[in-house]
N, C-alpha and C positions, 0 to 999 in steps of 0.2 A: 389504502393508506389512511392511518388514522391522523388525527390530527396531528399529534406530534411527531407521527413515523415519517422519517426524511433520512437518506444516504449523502452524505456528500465525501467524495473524495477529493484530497488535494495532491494532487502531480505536478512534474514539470520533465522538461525535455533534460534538463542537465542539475547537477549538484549543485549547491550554494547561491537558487534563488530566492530562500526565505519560504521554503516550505512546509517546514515544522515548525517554523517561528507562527506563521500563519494558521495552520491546523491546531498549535495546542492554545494560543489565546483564542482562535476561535469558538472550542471547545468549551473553555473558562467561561466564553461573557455570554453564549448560549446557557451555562448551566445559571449564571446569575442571574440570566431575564426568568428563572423559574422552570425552565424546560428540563425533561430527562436527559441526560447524554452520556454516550459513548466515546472516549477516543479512543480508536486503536489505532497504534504504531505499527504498520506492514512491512515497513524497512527493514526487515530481519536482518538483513544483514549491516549492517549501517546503523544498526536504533540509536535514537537520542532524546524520544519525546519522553523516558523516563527521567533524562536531566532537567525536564521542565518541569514536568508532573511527575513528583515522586510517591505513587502508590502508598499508603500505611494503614491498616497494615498490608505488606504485598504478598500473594501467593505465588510461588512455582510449580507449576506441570509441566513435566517432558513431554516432548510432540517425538513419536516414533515412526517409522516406517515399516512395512513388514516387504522383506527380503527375502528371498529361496534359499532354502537349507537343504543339498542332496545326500541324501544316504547311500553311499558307494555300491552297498552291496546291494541294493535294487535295482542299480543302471546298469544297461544294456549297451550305454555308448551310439544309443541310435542317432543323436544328433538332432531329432528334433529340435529338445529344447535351444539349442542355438543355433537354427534357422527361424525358430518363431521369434525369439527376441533381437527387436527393431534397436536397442539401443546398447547392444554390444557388450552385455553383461554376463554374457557366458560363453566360454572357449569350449570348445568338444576336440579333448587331442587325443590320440590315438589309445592313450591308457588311463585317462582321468578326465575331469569334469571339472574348469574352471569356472569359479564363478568371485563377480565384482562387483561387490554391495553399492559400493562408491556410484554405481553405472546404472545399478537397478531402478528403474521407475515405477514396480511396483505394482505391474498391468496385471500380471498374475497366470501369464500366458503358460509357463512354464510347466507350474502347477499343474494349469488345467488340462492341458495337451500331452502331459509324459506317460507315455504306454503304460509303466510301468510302475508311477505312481511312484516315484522314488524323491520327487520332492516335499517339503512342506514350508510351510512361511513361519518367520520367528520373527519379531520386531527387533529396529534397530534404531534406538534412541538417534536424531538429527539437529536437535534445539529443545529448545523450553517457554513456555511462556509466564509472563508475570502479568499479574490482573490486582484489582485492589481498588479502594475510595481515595478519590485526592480531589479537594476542593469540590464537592457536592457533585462529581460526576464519577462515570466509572471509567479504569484504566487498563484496558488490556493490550499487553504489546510481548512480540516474537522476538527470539534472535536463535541464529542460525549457528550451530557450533562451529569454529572457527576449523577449516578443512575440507566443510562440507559443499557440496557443489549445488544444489537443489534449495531453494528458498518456495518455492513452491508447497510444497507440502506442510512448512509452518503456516505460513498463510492461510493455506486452506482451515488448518487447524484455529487461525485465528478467527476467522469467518464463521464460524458453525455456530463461533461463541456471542459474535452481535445479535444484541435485543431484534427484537423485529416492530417495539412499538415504542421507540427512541429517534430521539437526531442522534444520527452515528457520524463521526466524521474519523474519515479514514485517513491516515497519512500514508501512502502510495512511496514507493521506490522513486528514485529518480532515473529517468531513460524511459525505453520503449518496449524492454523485452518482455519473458513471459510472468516474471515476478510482477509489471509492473499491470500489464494486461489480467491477472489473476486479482490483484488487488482493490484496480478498478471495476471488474465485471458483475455487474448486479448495481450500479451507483445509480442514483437517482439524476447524480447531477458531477459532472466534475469542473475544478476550478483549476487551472495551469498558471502556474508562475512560471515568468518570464521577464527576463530584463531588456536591455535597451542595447544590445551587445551583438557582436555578429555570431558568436558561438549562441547565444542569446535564441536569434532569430531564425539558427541553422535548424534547434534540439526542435523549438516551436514549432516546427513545420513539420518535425517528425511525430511529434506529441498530437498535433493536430488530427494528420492522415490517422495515426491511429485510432485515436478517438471516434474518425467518422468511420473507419471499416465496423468499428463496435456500435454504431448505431448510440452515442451516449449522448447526452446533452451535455455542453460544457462553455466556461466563460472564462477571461485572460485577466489577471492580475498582474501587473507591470512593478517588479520593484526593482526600485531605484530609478525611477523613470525620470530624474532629472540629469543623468547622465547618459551619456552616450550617444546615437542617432536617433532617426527618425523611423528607420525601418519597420521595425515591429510595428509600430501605429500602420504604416502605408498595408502592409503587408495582411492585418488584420481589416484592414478598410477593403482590401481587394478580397478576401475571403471571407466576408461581411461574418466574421468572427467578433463576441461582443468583448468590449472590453469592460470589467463589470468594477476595476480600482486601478487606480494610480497611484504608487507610494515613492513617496520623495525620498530621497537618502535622507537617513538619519542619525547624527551622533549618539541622540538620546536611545533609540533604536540599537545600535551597535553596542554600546558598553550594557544595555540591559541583557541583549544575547551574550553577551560573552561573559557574564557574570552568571546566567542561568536562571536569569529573572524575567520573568514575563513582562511584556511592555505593556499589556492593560490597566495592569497593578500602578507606571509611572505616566503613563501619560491616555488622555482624554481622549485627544486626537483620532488615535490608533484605536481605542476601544469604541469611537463612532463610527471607522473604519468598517471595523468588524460586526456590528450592527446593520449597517449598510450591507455588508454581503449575504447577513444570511437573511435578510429579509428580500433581499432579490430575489437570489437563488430561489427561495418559497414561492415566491409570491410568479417567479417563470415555472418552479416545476406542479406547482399547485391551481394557478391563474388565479391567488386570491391577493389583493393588493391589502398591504399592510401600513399600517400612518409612519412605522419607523425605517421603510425603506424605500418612504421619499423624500426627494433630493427637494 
């Protein structure tokens, strides 16, 4: 790791903890202290850190798939091809050869194993991605054509595209599935947001487990932490999970989200916030202590 290469992903167990709010100002006050930086937006399906950071100028690339294409008059009808494929993309009926793009993952088993050699792969556009300069960092971010069942695969496509001698900060899906797992895997370091909530502490606990079956390092951001219980504190204290920020509910917060203004730009406070975190984060996944990430 060079000195400026650092991953950090931002997750959470459920939706509307303030975790694009959080990744794309973070993103911002990393590129003002002078550092290189990445955001990518992995929410393909869901994106919105282009409402924050608007690319200019912006490019698009379609992200494709490649899919089995059979040519009738080479099939045999032997059925292989749908007993080796595990995820039910192709029917073998007694006088034709169905086949479900929609279903295909792509493994290429179909291909490789038909006696007869009667298939071939042809790509099948899935989404696109947008990348670009916005505010002295760089922006690349997915979305998933509306229909489509797999967000995986843009992702991936997003991933091949981060620098490797940048702070990248990822914005991660909300939840625990395989989008969300695919986004975070290779992170240096992940940050979960959470609030103070019982759906709150339920998602937490999933976000958590996961985290540790992947072996990742990761720290709990509380917003809105002037409301609601105590649990999440108690809960993190019994799974000596760190808590690495506290954010109080904020008006000033709220109408700059909902205007699509970043709240570094209005307030102080939050941008010493975000300072705070990622000199932590470094300074746990590096062990070099930095003078702006203490307390």
């Amino acid at each position: 790791m060079s000195d400026e290469a650092i991953r950090i992903a931002i997750a959470s167990g459920k939706g509307g903890t303030g975790k694009t709010t959080l990744a794309t100002n973070l993103a911002v006050v990393c590129a003002q202290e002078g550092h290189r930086v990445t955001y990518a937006d992995c929410d393909v399906e869901e994106p919105n850190g282009h409402l924050f950071l608007t690319p200019e100028p912006e490019t698009r690339d379609d992200v494709s798939v490649l899919v089995p294409q059979l040519s009738p008059q080479g099939c045999s009808l032997c059925g292989i091809c749908g007993t080796v494929c595990e995820f039910n993309a192709i029917a073998v009926l007694k006088s034709t050869v169905l086949v479900y793009p929609s279903l295909c993952h792509s493994c290429g088993a179909c291909v490789t194993l038909c006696p007869e050699h009667a298939f071939h792969e042809q790509p099948r556009p899935i989404g696109f991605i947008r990348s670009g300069p916005v505010r002295g960092l760089s922006f690349l971010g997915g979305s998933l054509t509306i229909g489509e069942a797999q967000a995986p695969p843009v992702i991936r496509a997003i991933k091949r595209r981060l620098p490797e001698n940048e702070i990248v900060i990822v914005d991660a899906p909300p939840g625990t599935s395989c989008p969300v797992v695919e986004s975070v895997r290779g992170a240096d370091y992940v940050v979960l947001m959470t609030e103070p909530t019982p759906f709150g502490l339920n998602d937490l606990r999933l976000a958590v487990g996961m985290l540790r079956e992947l072996a990742l390092p990761f720290g709990v951001v509380i917003n809105r932490s002037d409301i609601g219980d105590s649990l999440v504190w108690d809960y993190c204290r019994q799974e000596c999970v760190r808590i690495l920020l506290e954010v109080p509910f904020s008006r000033e917060i709220a109408q700059a989200y909902a205007c699509g203004r970043l709240i570094v730009d209005e307030s102080a406070s939050y941008r010493a916030h975000m300072q705070i975190i990622y000199h932590q984060i470094r300074q746990e996944v590096t062990g070099v202590r930095t003078g702006s990430g203490q307390r």
